[in-house]
C-alpha positions in Angstrom: 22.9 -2.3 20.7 23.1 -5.4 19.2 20.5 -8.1 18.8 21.8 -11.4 20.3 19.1 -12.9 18.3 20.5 -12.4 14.9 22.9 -14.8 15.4 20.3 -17.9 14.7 21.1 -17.4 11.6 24.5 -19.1 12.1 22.2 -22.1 12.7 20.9 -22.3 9.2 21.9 -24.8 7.2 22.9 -22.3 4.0 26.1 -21.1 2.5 25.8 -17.7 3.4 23.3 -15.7 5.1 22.8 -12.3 6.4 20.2 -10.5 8.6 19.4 -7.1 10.3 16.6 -5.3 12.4 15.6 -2.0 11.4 13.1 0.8 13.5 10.9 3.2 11.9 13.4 6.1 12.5 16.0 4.2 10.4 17.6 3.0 13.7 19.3 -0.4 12.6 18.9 -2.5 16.1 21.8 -5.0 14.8 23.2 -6.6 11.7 24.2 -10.5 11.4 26.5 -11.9 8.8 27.6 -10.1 5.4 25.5 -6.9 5.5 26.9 -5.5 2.1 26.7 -9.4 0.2 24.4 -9.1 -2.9 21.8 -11.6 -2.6 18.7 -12.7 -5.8 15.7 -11.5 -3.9 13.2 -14.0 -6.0 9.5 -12.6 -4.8 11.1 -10.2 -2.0 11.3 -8.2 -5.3 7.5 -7.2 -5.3 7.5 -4.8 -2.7 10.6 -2.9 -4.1 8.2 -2.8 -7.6 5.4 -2.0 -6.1 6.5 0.7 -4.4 7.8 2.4 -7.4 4.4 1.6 -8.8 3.0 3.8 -6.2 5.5 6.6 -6.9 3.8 6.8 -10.8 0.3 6.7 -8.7 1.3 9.3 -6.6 2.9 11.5 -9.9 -0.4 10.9 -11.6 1.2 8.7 -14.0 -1.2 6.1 -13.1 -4.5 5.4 -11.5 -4.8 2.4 -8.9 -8.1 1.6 -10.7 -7.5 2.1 -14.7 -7.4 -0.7 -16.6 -4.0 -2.9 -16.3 -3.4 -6.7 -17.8 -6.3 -8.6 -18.6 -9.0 -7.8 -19.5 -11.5 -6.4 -16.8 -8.2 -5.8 -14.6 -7.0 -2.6 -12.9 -3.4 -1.8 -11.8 -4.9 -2.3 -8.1 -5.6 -6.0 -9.1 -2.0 -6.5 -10.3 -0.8 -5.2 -6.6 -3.3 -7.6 -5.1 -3.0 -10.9 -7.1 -6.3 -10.8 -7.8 -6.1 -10.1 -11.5 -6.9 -13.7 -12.6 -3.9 -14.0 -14.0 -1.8 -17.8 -13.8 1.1 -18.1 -11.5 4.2 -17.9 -13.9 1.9 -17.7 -17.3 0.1 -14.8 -19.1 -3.4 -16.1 -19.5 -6.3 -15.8 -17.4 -7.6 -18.3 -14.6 -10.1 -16.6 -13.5 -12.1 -13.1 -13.5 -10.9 -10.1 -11.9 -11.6 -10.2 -8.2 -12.9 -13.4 -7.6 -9.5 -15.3 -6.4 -6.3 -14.3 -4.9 -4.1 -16.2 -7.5 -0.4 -15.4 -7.0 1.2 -14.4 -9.9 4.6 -13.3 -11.3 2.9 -13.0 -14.3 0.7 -10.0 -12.8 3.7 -7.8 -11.8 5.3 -8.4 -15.3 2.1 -6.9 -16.2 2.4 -3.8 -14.0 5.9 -3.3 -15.1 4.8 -3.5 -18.4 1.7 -1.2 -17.7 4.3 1.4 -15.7 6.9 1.6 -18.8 3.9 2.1 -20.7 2.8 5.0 -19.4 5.9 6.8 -18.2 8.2 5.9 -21.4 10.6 4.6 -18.6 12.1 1.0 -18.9 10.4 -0.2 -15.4 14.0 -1.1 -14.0 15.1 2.2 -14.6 11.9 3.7 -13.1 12.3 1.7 -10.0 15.9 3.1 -9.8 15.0 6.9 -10.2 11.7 6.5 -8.0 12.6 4.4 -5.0 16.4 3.2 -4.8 18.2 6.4 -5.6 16.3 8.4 -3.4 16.7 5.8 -0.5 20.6 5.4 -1.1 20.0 1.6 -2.3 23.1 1.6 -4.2 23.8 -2.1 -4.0 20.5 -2.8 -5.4 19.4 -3.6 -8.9 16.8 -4.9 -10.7 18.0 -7.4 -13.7 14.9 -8.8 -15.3 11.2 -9.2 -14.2 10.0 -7.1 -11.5 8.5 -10.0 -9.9 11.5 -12.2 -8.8 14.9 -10.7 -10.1 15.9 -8.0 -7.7 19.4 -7.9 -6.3 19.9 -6.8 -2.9 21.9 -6.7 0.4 21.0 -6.6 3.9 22.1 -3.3 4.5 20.0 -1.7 1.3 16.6 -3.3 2.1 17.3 -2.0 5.7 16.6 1.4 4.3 13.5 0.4 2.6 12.1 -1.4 5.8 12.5 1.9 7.5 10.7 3.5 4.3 8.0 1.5 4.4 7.2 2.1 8.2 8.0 5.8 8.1 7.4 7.0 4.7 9.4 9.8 2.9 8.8 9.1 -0.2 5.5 8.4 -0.4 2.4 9.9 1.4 2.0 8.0 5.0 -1.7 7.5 3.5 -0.8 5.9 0.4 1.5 3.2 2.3 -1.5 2.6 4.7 -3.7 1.8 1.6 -0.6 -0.6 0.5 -1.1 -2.1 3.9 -4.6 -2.7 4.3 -6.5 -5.6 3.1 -7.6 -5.1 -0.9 -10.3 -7.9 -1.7 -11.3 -8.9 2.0 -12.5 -12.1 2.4 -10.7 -13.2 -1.3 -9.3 -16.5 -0.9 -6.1 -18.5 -2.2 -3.0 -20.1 -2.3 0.0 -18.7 -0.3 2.9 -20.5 -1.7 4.7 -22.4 0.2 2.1 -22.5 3.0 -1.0 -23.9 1.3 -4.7 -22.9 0.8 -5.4 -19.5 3.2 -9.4 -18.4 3.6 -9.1 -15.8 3.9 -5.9 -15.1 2.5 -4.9 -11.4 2.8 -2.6 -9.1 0.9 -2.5 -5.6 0.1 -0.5 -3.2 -2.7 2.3 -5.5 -3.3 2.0 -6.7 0.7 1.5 -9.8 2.1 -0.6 -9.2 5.3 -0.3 -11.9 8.2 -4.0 -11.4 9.1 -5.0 -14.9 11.1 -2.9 -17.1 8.3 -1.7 -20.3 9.5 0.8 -21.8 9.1 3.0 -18.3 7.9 6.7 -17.6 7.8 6.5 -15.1 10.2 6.5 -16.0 14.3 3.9 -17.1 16.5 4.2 -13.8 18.3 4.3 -11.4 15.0 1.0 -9.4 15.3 -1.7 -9.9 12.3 -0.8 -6.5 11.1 2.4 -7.9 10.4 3.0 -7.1 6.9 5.9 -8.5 3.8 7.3 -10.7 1.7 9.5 -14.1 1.4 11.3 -15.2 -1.4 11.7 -19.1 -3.2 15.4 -17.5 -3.2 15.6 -17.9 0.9 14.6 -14.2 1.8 12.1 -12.6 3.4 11.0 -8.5 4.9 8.6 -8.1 7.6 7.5 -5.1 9.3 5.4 -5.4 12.4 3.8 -2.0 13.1 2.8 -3.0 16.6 6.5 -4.1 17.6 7.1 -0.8 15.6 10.4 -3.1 14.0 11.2 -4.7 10.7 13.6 -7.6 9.7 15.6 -8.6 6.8 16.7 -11.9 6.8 18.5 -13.0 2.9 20.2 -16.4 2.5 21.4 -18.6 -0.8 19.6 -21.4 -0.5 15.9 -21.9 -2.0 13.0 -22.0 0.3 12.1 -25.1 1.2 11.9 -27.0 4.8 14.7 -25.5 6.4 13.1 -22.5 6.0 9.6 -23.3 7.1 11.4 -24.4 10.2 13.8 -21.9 10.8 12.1 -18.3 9.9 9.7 -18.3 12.9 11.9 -19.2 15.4 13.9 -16.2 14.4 11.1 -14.1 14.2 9.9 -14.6 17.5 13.4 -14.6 19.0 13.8 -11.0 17.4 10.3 -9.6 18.7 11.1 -11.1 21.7 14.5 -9.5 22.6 13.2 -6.2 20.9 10.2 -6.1 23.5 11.8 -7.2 26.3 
């Protein structure tokens, strides 16, 4: 089968874009566009570092709660963006816990935190723990482990069927990564304004009751993911039991806020119906 729906992407107004629907089985429901094209993930990187940060948890190279980046911090804040830390700087805004401050900084931190403690540069760590063993062999990470993953279609594919049917990682460790850490923490979600609540997990953006959000109108709060500033995002919906991929060269911006939701709901649609 192939999803009629992908094909919206031919509609938007970018140079090159790709996208493809994945179940939890590994069953890709239909590519659209360049499935092999390497793409700059920007932010959709997170989830690819956080999952590798979850590997060292789960090898007892780390602890969720020790002490990470600033002072008072634990690697758990890092994953949550709730470590105080300033969007795109290394100093403190605010104290752990209080605020859900996005921040690039933060995962920089983990990285750093992860090399650390394993004696493993962190892009080579993310290589040995999560895209080796997945077959991501178009995918690369080239600088921080907040923005600067490389990617195609058909590589974070795999992943989206890792991360709703996990083999790398204990099913109860990626339920952890997809519940709400901090409830009720408020913040910024970039791009979209001022959220109260506004919820994320281990490295996860959770839909929750956000509005206005990048996903669809019909994508259930459980919904869980990441976009990019680069014109990419990963959702998985574990009620619609399907995940998407959608990566494009052109920054986020209006298009975008326009044209990701449609899609969205035009994929759950045809994958429900």
């Amino acid at each position: 089968m192939s999803l009629q729906s992908l094909a919206l992407i031919e509609n938007w107004p970018v140079p090159t874009a790709a996208a493809g629907v994945v179940r939890a089985d590994g069953t890709v429901l239909g590519t659209h566009g360049p499935a092999g094209h390497r793409f700059p993930l920007a932010s959709v990187t997170k989830p690819l570092a956080a999952y590798a940060a979850l590997v060292a948890y789960e090898e007892g190279a780390v602890e969720l709660d020790e002490p990470a980046g600033p002072p008072g911090a634990t690697v758990r804040h890092l994953l949550a963006h709730t470590s105080g830390l300033a969007f795109d700087e290394h100093r403190t805004m605010s104290a752990p816990g209080e605020r859900r401050l996005y921040s690039n900084a933060g995962f920089e931190q983990l990285g750093d935190h992860i090399a650390k403690v394993t004696g493993i540069p962190f892009a080579e760590y993310l290589r040995q723990a999560v895209l080796e063993p997945l077959g991501m062999t178009s995918t690369s990470l080239e600088g921080s482990p907040a923005k600067d993953g490389i990617s195609t279609v058909a590589d974070l594919l795999r992943f989206a069927a890792e991360l709703q049917a996990p083999r790398l990682l204990d099913p109860r460790t990626v339920a952890e990564a997809m519940t709400v850490q901090y409830p009720g923490t408020k913040g910024v979600l970039p791009g979209y304004g001022h959220q109260n609540p506004n919820d994320w997990g281990l490295g996860l953006e959770i839909r929750g009751a956000k509005s206005p959000h990048w996903t669809g109108s019909s994508s259930s709060p459980r919904t869980f993911g990441h976009f990019g500033q680069s014109g990419t995002f990963l959702w998985a919906d574990p009620d619609a039991q399907v995940a998407a991929v959608a990566l494009a060269d052109r920054p986020f911006g209006p298009w975008a806020v326009e044209a990701w939701p449609v899609f969205t709901d035009a994929v759950l649609a045809e994958v429900r119906g």
